[in-house]
C-alpha angles and dihedrals in degrees: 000000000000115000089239090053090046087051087049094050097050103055089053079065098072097042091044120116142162117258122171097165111072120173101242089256106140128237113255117243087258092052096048085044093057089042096051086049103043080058101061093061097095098169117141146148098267103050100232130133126260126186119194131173140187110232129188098247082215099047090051103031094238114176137179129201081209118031114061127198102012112148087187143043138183119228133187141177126180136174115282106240131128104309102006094131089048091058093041094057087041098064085031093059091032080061099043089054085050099055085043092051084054096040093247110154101338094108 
């Protein structure tokens, strides 16, 4: 990770917060786009592959118990193996600083 990125990053850590209640409104095309390519960045310290992907909740008819009115979700999936949770939370966590750096979803 690049020191400008790992400034980035941790800035977003002090404005983060958990939100599970969204208001429906959907994500705009840019915002989808960063999103979609933040999460191609799988780097971590590990060196295990992770795969994740934006789908449509309603495409898809992705629901939550816990999260309303979300109109998007991330998935992943990735090879079990030592430390692939580790790895998994790592590049999960690394894209949630990154919406929050860009105020996505973080309102």
């Amino acid at each position: 990770m690049e020191a400008d990125d790992a400034k980035v990053l941790a800035s977003a850590c002090a404005m983060r917060r958990t939100v599970r209640t969204f208001d429906g409104t959907p994500l705009s095309p840019e915002a989808r786009e960063l999103l979609e390519t933040l999460a191609t960045n799988d780097a971590n310290p590990y060196d295990i592959p992770v795969e994740l992907r934006l789908i449509d909740a309603e495409k898809y008819g992705a629901t939550s118990r816990v999260i309303r009115g979300a109109s998007w979700y991330v998935v992943g999936s990735l090879t079990r193996c030592a430390h692939a949770e580790e790895a998994f939370g790592y590049v999960v966590e690394r894209l949630v600083l990154a919406a929050a750096a860009h105020s996505i979803g973080t309102a």
